[in-house]
MMTF fields as JSON, N, C-alpha, C and O atoms, coordinates in Angstrom:
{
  "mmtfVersion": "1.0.0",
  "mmtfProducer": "UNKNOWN",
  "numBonds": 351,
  "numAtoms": 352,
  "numGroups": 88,
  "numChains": 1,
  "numModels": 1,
  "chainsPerModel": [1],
  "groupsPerChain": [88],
  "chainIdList": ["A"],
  "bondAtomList": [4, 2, 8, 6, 12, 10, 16, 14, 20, 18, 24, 22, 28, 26, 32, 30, 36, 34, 40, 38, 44, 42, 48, 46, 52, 50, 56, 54, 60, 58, 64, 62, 68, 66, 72, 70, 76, 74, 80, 78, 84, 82, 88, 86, 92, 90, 96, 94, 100, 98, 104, 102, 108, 106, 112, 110, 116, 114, 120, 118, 124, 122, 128, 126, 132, 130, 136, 134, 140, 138, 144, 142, 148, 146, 152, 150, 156, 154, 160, 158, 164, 162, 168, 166, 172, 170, 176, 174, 180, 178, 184, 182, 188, 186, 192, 190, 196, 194, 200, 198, 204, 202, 208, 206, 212, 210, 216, 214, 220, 218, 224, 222, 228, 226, 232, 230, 236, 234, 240, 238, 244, 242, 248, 246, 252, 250, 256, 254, 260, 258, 264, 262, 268, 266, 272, 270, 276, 274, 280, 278, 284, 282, 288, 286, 292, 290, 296, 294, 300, 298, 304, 302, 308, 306, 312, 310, 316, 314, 320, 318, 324, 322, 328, 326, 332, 330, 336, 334, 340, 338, 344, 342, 348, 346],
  "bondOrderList": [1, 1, 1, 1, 1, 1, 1, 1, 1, 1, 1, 1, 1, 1, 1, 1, 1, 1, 1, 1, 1, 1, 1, 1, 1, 1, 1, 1, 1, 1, 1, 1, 1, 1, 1, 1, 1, 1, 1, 1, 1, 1, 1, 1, 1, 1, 1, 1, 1, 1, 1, 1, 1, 1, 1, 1, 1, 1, 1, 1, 1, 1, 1, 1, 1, 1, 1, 1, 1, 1, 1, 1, 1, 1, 1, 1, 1, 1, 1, 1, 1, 1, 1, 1, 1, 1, 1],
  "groupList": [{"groupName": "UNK", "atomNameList": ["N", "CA", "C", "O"], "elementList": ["N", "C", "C", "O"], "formalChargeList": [0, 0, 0, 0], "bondAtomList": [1, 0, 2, 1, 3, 2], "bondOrderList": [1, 1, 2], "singleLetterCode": "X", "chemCompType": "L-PEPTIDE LINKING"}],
  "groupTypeList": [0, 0, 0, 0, 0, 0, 0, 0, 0, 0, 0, 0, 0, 0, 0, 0, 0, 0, 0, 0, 0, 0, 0, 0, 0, 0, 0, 0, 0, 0, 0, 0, 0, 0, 0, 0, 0, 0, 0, 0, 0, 0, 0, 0, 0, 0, 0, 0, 0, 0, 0, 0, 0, 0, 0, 0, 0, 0, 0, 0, 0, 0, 0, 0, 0, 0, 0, 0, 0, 0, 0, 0, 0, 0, 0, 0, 0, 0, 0, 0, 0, 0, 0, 0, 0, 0, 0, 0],
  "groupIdList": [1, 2, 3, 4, 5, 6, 7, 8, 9, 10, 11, 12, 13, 14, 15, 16, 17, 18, 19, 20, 21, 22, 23, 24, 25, 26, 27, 28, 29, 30, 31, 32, 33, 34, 35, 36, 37, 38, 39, 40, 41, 42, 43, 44, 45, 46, 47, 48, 49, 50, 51, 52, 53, 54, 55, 56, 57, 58, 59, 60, 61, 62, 63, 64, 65, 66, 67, 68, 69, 70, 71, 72, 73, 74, 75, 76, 77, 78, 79, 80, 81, 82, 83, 84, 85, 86, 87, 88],
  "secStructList": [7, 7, 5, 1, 6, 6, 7, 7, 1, 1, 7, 3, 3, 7, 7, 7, 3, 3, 7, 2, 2, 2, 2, 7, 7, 7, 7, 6, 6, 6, 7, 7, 7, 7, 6, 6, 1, 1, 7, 7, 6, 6, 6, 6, 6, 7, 7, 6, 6, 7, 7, 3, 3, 3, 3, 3, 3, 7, 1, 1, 1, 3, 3, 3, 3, 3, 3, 6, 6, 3, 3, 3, 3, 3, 3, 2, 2, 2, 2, 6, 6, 3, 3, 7, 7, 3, 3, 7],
  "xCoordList": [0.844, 0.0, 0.888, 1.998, 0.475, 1.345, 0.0, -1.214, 0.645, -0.293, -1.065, -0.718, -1.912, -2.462, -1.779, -1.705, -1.135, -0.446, 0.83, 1.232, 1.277, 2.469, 2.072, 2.998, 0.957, 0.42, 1.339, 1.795, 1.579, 1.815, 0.634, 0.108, -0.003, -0.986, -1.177, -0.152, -2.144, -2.609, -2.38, -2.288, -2.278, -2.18, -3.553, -4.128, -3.962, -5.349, -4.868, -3.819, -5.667, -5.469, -6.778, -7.581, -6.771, -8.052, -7.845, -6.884, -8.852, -8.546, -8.602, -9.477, -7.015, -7.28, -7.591, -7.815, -7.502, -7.537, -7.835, -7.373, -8.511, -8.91, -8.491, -8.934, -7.456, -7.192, -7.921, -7.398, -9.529, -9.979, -9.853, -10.181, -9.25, -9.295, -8.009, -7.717, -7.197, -6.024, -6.628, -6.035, -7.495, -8.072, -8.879, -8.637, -9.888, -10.614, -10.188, -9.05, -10.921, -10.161, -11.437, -12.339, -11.725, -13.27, -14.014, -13.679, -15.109, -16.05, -16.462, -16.954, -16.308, -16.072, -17.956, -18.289, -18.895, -20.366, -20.62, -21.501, -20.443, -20.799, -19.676, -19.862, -18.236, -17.144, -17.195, -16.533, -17.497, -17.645, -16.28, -15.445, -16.027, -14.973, -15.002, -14.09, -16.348, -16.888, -16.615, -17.564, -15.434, -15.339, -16.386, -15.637, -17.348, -18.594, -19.041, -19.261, -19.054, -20.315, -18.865, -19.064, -17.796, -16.333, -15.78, -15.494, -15.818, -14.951, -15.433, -16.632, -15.375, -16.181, -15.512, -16.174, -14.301, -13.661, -14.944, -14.759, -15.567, -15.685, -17.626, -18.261, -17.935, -18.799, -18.9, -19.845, -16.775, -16.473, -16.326, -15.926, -16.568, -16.545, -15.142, -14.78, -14.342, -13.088, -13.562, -13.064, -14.163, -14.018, -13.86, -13.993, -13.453, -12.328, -12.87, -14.068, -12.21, -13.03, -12.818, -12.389, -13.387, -13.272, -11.948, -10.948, -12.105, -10.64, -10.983, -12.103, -9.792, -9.698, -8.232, -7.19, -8.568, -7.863, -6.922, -7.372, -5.317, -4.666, -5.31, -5.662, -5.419, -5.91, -4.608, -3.952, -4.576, -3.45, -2.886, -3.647, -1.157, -0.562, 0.114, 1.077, 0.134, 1.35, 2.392, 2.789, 2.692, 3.787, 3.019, 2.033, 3.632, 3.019, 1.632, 1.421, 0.663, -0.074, -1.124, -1.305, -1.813, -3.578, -3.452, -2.596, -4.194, -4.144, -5.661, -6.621, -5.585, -7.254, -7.475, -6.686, -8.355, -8.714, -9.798, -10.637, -10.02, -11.356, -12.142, -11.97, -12.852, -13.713, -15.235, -16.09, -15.553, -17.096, -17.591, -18.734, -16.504, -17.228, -17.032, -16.543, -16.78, -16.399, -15.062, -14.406, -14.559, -13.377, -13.51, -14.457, -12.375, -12.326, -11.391, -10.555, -11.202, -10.126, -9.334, -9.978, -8.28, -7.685, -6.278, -5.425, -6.26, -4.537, -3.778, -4.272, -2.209, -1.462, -1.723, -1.842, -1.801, -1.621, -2.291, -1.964, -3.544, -5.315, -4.922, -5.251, -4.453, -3.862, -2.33, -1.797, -2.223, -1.153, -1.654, -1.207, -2.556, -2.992, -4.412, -5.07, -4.426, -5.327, -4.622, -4.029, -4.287, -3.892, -4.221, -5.048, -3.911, -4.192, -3.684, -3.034, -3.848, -3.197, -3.089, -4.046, -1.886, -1.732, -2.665, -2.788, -3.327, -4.006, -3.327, -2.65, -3.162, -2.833, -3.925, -3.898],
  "yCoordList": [-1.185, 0.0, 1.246, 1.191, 2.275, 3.232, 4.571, 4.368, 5.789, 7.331, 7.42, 7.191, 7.74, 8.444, 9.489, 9.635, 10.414, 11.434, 11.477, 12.396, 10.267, 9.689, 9.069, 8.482, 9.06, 8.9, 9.759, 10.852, 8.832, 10.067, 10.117, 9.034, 11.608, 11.596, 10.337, 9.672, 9.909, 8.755, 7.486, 6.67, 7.47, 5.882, 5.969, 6.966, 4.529, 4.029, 3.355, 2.712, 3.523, 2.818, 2.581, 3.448, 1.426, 1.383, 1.38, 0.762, 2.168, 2.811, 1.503, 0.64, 1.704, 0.075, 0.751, -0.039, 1.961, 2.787, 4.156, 5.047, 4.237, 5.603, 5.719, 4.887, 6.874, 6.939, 7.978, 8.925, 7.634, 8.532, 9.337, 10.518, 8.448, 8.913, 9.963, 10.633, 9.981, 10.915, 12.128, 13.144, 12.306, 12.955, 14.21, 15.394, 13.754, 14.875, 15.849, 15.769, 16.766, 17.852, 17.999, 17.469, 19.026, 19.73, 20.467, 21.203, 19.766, 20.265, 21.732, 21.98, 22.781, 24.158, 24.666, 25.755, 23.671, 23.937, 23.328, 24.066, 22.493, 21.552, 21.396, 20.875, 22.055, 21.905, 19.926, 19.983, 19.064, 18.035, 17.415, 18.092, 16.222, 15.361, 14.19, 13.394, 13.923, 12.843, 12.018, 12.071, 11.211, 11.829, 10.674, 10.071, 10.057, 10.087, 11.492, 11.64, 12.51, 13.69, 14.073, 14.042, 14.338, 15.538, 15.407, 16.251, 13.765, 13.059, 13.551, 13.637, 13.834, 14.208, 13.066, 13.007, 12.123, 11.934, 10.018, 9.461, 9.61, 8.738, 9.502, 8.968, 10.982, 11.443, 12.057, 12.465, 12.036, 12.257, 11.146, 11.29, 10.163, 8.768, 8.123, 7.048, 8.834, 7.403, 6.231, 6.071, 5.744, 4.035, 3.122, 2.756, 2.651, 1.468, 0.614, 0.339, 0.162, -0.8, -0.063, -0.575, 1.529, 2.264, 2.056, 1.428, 2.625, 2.86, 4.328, 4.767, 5.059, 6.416, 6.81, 6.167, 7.867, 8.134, 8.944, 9.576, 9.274, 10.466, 11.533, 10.722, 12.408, 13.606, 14.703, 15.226, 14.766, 16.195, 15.894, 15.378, 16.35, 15.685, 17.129, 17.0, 18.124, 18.998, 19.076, 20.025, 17.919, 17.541, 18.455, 18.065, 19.547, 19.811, 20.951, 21.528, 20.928, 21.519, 20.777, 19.768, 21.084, 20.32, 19.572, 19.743, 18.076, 16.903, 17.053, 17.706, 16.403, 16.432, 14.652, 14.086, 13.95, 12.752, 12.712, 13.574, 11.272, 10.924, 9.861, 8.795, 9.739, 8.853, 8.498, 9.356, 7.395, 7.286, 8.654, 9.102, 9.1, 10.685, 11.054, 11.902, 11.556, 12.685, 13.357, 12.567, 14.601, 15.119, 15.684, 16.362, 15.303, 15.803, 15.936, 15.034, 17.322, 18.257, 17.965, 18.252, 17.539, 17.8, 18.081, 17.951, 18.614, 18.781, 17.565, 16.442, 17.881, 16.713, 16.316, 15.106, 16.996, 16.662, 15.318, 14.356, 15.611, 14.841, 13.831, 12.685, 13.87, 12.416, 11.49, 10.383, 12.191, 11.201, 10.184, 9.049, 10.723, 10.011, 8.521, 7.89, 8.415, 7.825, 6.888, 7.254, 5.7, 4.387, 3.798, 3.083, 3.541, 2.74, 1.301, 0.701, 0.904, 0.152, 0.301, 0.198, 0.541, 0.372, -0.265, -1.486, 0.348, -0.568, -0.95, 0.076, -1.361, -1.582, -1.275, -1.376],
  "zCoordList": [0.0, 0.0, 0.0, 0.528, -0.526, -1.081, -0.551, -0.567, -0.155, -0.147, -1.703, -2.862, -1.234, -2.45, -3.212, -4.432, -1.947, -2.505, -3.524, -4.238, -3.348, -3.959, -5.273, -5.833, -5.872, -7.48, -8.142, -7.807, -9.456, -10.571, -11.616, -11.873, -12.454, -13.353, -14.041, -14.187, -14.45, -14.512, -14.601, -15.518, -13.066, -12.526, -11.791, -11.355, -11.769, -11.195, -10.081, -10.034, -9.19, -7.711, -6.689, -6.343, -6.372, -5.596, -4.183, -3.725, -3.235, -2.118, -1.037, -0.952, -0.021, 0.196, 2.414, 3.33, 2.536, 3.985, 4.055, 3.342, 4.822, 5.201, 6.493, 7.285, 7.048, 8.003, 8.756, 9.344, 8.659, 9.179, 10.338, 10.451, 11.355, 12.961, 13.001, 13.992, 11.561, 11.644, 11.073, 11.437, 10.393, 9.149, 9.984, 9.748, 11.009, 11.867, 12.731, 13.193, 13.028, 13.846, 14.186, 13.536, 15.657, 15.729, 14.188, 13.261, 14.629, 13.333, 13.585, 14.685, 12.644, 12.76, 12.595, 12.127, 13.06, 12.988, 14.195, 14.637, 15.008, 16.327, 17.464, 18.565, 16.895, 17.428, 18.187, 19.224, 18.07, 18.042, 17.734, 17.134, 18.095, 17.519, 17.374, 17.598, 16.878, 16.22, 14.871, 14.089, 14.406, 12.784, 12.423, 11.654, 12.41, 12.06, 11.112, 9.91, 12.402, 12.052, 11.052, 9.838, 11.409, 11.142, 9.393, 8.543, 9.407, 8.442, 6.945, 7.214, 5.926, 4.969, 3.885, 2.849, 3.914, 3.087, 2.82, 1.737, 3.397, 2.449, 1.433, 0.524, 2.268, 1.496, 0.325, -0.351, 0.124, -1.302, -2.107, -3.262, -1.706, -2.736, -2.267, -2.746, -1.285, -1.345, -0.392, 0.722, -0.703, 0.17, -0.45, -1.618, 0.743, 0.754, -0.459, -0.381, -1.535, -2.456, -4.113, -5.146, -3.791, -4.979, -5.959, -5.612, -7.096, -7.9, -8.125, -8.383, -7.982, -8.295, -9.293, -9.411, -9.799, -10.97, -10.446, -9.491, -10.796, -10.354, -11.982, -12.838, -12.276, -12.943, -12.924, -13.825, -11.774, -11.801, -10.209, -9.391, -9.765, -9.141, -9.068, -9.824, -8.692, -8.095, -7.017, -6.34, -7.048, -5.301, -3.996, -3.37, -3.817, -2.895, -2.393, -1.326, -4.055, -3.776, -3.976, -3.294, -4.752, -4.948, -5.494, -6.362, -5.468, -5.975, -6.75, -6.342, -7.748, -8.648, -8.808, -9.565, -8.218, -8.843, -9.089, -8.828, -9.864, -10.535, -9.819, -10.411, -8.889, -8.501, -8.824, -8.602, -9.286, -10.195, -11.058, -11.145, -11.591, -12.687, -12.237, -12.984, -10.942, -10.346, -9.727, -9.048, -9.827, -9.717, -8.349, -7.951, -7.62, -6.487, -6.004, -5.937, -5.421, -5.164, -3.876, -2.867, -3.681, -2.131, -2.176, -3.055, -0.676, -0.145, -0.331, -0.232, -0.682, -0.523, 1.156, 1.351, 2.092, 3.297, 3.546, 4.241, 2.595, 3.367, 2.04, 2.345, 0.961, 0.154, 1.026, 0.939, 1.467, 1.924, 2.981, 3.148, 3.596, 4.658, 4.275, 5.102, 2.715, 1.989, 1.651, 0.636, 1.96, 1.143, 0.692, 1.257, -0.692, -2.052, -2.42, -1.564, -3.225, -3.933, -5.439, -6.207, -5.777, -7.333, -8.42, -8.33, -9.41, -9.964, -11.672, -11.736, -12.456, -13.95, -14.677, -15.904]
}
């Protein structure tokens, strides 16, 4: 298993961890620290199972992938903490 963040533009990889419990901070509407309520990352489509596309890869700025049609934007910070597996 390899970061997400560590893709190069188009390689396919299917999401093999979500490190969610690293991922939350207080929720800035409930101040809560629930990552249930906090977590937003598998309400963007990464779970565990998916294949996602790398799209665009700037080392250390915004990452762009493709999950079921859809493009979705994140920090390298919040891809690194996403483990994949390589796909062919």
């Amino acid at each position: 298993m390899v970061p997400l963040g560590l893709l190069s533009v188009g390689e396919k990889a299917e999401v093999a961890e979500n490190r969610i419990d690293e991922l939350f901070s207080p929720c800035s509407q409930c101040k809560c620290t629930n990552p249930e309520c906090c977590s937003r990352i598998e309400d963007l489509g990464l779970r565990q199972g998916k294949v996602c596309e790398v799209l665009n890869n700037h080392g250390q700025g915004v990452m762009l992938i493709k999950v079921d049609g859809s493009r979705i934007a994140m920090n390298r910070g919040l891809a690194m903490k996403i483990m994949v597996r390589r796909r062919s």
